[in-house]
N, C-alpha and C positions, 0 to 999 in steps of 0.2 A: 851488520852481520846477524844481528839477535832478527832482523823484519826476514830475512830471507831464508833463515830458519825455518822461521815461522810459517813463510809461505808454505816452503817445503814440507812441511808436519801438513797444512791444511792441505796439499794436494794428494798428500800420500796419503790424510784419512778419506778427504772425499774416493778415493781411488779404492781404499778399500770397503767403505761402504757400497759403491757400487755393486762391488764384485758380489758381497754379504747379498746386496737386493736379489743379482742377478740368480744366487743360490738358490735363495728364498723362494723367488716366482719362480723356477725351472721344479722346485718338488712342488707349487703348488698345482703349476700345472699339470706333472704328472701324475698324482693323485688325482686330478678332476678329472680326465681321461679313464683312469681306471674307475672310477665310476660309472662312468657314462659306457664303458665296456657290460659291468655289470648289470647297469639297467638293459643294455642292449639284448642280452642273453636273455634277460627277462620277459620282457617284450614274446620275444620268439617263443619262448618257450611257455607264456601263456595263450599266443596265436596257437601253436598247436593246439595246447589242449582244447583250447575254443573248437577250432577244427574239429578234432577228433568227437567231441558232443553233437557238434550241426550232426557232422556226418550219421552218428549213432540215432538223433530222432527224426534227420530225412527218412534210415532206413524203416524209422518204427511207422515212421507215418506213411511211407509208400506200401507197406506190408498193412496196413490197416485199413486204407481206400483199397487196395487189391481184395480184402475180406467184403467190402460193402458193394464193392462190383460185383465179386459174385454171389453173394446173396440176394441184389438188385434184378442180374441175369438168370439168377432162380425163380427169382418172384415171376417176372414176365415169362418164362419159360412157362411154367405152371397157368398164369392166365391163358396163354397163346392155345394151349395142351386143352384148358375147362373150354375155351370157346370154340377150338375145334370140333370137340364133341356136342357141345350144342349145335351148331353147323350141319353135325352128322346125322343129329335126332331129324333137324327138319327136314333134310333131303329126306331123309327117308319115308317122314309124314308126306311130303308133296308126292313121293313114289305112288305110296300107297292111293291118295288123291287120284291123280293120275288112271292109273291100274283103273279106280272104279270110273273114273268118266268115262274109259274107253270102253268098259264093258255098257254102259247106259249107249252110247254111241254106236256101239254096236245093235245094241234094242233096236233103238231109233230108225238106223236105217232100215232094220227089218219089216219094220211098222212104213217108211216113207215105200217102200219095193211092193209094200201090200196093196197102198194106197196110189199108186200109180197104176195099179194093175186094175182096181177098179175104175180111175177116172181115165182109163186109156177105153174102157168099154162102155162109161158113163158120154163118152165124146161122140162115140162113133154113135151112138141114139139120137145125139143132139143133132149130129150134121144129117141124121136120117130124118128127123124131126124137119131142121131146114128148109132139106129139100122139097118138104110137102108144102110148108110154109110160103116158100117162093113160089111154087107151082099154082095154090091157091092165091097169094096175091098178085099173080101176071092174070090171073084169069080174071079177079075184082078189076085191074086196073083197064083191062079188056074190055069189061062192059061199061065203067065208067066212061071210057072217052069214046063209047060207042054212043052212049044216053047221052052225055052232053055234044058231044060235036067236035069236040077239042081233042087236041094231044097233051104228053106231059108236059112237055117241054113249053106250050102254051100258056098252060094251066098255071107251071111255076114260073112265067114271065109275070103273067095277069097277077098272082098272090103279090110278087116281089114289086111289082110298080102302086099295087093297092098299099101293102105296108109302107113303104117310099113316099106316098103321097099324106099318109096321115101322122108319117113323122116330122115332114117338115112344116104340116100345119100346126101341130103340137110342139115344132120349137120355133114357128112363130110368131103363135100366140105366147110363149114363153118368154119370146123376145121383145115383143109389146109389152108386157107384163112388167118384165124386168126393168125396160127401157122408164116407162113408165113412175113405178116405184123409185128409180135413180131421181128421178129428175123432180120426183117431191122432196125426196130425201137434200139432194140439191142444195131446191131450191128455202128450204128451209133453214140449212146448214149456212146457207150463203146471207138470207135473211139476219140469222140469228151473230154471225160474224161481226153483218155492216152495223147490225143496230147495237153492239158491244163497240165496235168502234167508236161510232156515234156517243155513245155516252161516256167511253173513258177519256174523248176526246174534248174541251171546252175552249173553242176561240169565241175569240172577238168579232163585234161586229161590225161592221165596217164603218168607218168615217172617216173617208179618202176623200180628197176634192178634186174639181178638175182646173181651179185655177187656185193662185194662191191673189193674199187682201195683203200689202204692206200699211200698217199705221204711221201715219203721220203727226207730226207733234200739231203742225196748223197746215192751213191751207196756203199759207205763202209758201211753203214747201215747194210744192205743186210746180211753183214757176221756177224755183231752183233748180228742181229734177230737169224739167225740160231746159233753159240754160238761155246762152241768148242764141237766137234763130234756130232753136231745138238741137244745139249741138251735145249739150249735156244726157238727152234720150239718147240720140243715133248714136250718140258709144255706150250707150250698156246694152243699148238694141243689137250692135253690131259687134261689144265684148259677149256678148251672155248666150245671141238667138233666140231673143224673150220678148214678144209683144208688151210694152208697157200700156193701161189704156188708163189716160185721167180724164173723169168724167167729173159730172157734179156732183161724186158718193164723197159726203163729205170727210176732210180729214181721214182720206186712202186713199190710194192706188189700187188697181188690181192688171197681176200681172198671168199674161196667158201666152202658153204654147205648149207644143204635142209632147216634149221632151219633160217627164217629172225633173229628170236630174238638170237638164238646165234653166228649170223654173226655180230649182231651190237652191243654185247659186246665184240666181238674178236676185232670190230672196234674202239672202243673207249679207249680200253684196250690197243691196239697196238699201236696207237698214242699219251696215254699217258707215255707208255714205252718211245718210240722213243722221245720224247719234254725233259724226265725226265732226258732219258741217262744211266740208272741203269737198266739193261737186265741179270736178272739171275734167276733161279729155283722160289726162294724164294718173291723174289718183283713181278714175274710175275702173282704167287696164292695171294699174297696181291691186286696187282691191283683188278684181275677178279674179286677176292669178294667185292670190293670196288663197282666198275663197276657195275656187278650184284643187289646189294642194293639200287644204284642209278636205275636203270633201272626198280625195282620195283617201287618206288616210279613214277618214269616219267608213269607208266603205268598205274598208280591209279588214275594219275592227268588227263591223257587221258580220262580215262574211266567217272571219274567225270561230265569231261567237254562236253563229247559225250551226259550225259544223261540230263547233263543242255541244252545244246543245242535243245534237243529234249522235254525236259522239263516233262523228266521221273522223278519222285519224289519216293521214298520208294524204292532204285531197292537195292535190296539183296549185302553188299560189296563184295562175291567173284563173283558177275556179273560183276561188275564195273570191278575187276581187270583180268576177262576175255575179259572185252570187248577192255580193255588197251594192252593186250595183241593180239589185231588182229592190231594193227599200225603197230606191223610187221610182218603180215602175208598178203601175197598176194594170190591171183586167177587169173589167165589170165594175168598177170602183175598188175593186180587191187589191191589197198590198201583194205582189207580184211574191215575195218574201217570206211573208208571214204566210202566204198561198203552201209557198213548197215545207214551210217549215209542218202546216197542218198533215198537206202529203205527206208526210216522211214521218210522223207519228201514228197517224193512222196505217198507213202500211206496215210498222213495226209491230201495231197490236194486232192486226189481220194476221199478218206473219207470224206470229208467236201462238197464236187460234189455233193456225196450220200447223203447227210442230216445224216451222222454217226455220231459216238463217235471221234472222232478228235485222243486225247490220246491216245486213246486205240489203234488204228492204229498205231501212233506214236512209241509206246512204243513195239508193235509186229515186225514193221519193223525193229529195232533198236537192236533187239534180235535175227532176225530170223538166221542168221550164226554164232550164238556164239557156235556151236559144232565144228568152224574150229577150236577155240582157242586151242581143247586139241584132234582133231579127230586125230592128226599121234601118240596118247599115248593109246586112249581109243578104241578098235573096233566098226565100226558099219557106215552107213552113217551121216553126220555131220548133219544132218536134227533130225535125232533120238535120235543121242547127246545131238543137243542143246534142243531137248523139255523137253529130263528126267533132264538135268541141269535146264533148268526153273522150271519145277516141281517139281527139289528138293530143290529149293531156293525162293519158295513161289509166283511164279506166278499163275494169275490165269490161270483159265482149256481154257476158248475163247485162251489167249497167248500163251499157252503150244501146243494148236491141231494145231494152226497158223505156230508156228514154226515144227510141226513135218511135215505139211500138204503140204509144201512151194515146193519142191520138188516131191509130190503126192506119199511120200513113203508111208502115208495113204492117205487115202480119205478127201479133201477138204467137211465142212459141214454148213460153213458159206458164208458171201459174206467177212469177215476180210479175211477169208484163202485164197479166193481166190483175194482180195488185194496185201495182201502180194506176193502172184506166181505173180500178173500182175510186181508190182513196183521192184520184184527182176530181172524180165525178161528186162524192161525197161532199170536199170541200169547197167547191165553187156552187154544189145544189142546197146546202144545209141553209136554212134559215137564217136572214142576218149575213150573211157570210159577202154575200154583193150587195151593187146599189141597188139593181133592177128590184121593183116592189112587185109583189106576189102575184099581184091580180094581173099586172101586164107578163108577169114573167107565165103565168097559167095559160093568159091568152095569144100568148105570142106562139106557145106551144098548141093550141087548140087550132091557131088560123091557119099552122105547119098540116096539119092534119086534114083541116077539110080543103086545102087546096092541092093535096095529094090525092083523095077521093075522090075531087069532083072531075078528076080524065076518068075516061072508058076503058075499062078493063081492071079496075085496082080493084082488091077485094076488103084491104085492112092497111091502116100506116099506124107507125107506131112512132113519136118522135121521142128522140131517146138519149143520152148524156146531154142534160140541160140545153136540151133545142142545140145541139150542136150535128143531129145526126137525124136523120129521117129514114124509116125502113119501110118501102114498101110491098107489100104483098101483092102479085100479080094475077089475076086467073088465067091460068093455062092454055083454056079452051079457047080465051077469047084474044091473047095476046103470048107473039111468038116472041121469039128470043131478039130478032132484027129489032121490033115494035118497042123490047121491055127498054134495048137503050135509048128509043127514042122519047121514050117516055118519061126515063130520068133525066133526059135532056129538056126536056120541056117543064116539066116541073118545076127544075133549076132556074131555068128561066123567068118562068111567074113568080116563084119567091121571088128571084131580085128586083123584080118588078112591082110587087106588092107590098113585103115587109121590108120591117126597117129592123139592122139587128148588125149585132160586131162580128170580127172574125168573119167565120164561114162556116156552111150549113153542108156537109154531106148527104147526099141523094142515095141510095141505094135500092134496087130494085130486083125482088128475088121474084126468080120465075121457076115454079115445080109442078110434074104433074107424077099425084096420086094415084093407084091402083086398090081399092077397096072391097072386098069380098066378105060375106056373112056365110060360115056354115052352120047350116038349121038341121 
């Protein structure tokens, strides 16, 4: 009984404490609200006042910029107003200007009306004057062509063809003169070029051979090489294309044939037989291919190095491996190579003389006998060779006419072409430079000469790029045009007939006839 009392007391206070809380928050809320009314009015009623302030110093400030506008609109008002009247000062200065030039203007013309009235009577004197003037010279001109015989019209033919004739004597004695003066200048100019060439330029003197000496260690060699029933020669005779000849030259061989380049794989071939020891059929076509493959390679490096040296850049690779291939070709004794390498430096210094393309000479000179590489395979002169092999390996047309031109198997059309002919002449003539000794190389040129002379009607021969060219001068009166080809025909003839000499000797035979006059 006493627990559920009890209960009962605890529910009826929790019960009434509720109610007490609920009192409690319900005024506390209501008070917080009526604050928050009071702030609220406040708020508002300090927004207005704000308000009503902006409002009060927008209005101060818009009534204070309206003061300085029109104080602003004053000021310019006042300038616009001071410069107008300056404006007004100088109209009216230029008026006055005015005003006086038209009164001088007016002088003027009364002075130009004055002065026309005398030269209009100053005129009519002169055309009276004229007329006497005319009168008197028909009557001079009357007796004139009475005394002499002639009319005018004679008279100023005869003047006009007198003058005519002594102008053109006068511009062609100018023309001799001038023609004259060029051609010392020239030949001075040209002089002074080749012999700058000449000395910036220092090769080598030749010491090419025409067969190559293999060493042997003894003379039982000798019969190894030949083999038994000489089978061990006829295969590197018939590997290589290389005459072996063993004579009694002791401890050597010497091996001979036309070809450099297959004399100097018969050469390396044979000597690496003889070190190896092993001489038979079979090793001696292994060596030579071995050899061979080596020797292409050494002739691409050559060729490389030739056109770095010259500092020819994009050159076509079967150029390069022809131009590797003239290290063993000779001319006069001359390395075929070291030939073009000289051309192609001297044409560069010539070139640079001239204010030319440097390269381009370069790289023509460097080309110009690349037709020796393959000319004992292909027909034609090596000059001809080498320009369709440039042309057909992407040189340009200036390079191509150069190398065809060098020679004069066509016609030279530049000053490169004729570069090239000077620097190819230089290098195969310079001292040292071939095998041919002085004295026979003077006299071979000497015998060119007097057996140009000794026909009927020559008057001068001139033999010219190192004995490769013969020029002869014809006398006119005594030999006609039909006669001059017979003559280079015959010429041709007796050379082959007479001298001994490589290559080939151009004939040419120039026939002119002169017109000469002295005026005294």
């Amino acid at each position: 009984m006493t627990t559920i009392s009890q209960v009962i007391l605890y529910i009826l206070s929790l019960i009434a404490g509720l109610f007490v809380g609920f009192l409690i928050r319900k005024r506390f809320f209501e008070s917080r609200l009526e604050n928050i009314e009071d702030q609220g009015r406040k708020l508002i009623e300090n927004a207005l006042s704000e308000a009503e302030q902006i409002k009060k110093k927008a209005s101060l400030q818009i009534k204070d910029e309206s003061y300085q506008l029109k104080i602003a609109a004053e000021q310019e008002f006042q300038e616009l107003k001071a410069g107008l009247l300056e404006k007004e000062k100088r109209v009216a200065q230029k008026v006055d200007q005015v005003d006086r030039k038209i009164d001088l203007l007016d002088k003027r013309e009364i002075d130009f009306l004055n002065r026309e009235n005398n030269l209009t009577v100053e005129e009519k004197k002169i055309v009276e004057q004229k007329k006497t003037i005319d009168s008197l010279v028909e009557d001079q001109r009357f007796q004139l062509e009475k005394i002499s015989g002639i009319s005018k019209e004679q008279a100023l033919k005869l003047l006009t063809e007198s003058i005519e004739s002594e102008a053109r004597m006068e511009a062609a004695k100018a023309i001799v003169r001038i023609e004259n003066e060029m051609k010392i200048q020239a030949d001075k100019k040209a002089k002074n070029i080749l012999s700058l060439a000449i000395c910036r330029y220092a090769g080598d003197f030749v010491a090419e051979k025409t067969v190559s000496v293999v060493p042997l260690p003894n003379d039982e060699m000798k019969g190894r090489i030949i083999g038994r029933e000489g089978r061990n020669i006829r295969a590197i005779e018939a590997a290589t294309g290389i005459d072996i000849i063993i004579d009694d030259t002791p401890e050597a061989v010497i091996l001979s044939g036309f070809n450099p380049l297959r004399r100097e794989v018969a050469r390396i071939s044979l000597g690496r037989l003889i070190s190896d020891g092993r001489i038979h059929p079979a090793r001696i076509e292994e060596v030579v291919g071995k050899v061979e493959k080596e020797l292409d390679v050494s002739m691409r490096e050559a060729g490389e190095q030739a056109t770095f040296d010259v500092g020819a850049h994009g050159v076509h690779m079967e150029i390069i491996m022809l131009l590797g291939r003239l290290k063993y070709r000779t001319s006069y004794g001359q390395n075929v190579l070291q030939h073009s390498l000289e051309v192609a430096f001297l044409c560069g210094v010539m070139a640079a003389e001239l204010g030319l393309n440097e390269s381009v000479a370069k790289r023509a000179g460097l080309l110009h006998d690349i037709g020796k590489a393959v000319d004992h395979e292909v027909e034609g002169s090596h000059a001809t060779i080498g320009a369709d092999l440039a042309k057909k390996y992407g040189e340009s047309p200036e390079i191509v006419h150069a190398i065809g031109a060098h020679h004069e198997d066509i016609p030279p059309e530049s000053v490169l072409d004729v570069l090239v002919q000077s620097a190819d002449a230089l290098s195969g003539a310079r001292p040292g430079a071939r095998k041919e000794m002085l004295e026979t190389y003077v006299k071979r040129l000497d015998n060119l000469e007097q057996i140009a002379n000794s026909f009927k009607g020559v008057e001068k021969s001139f033999a010219i790029q190192a004995g490769r060219e013969i020029r002869i001068v014809a006398n006119s009166n005594e030999v006609s045009d039909a006669e001059a080809a017979c003559i280079s025909r015959d010429i041709a003839k007796k050379i082959e007939k007479e001298l001994t000499y490589p290559g080939q000797i151009r004939v040419t035979v120039i026939r002119e006839t002169r017109s000469v006059e002295y005026a005294k």
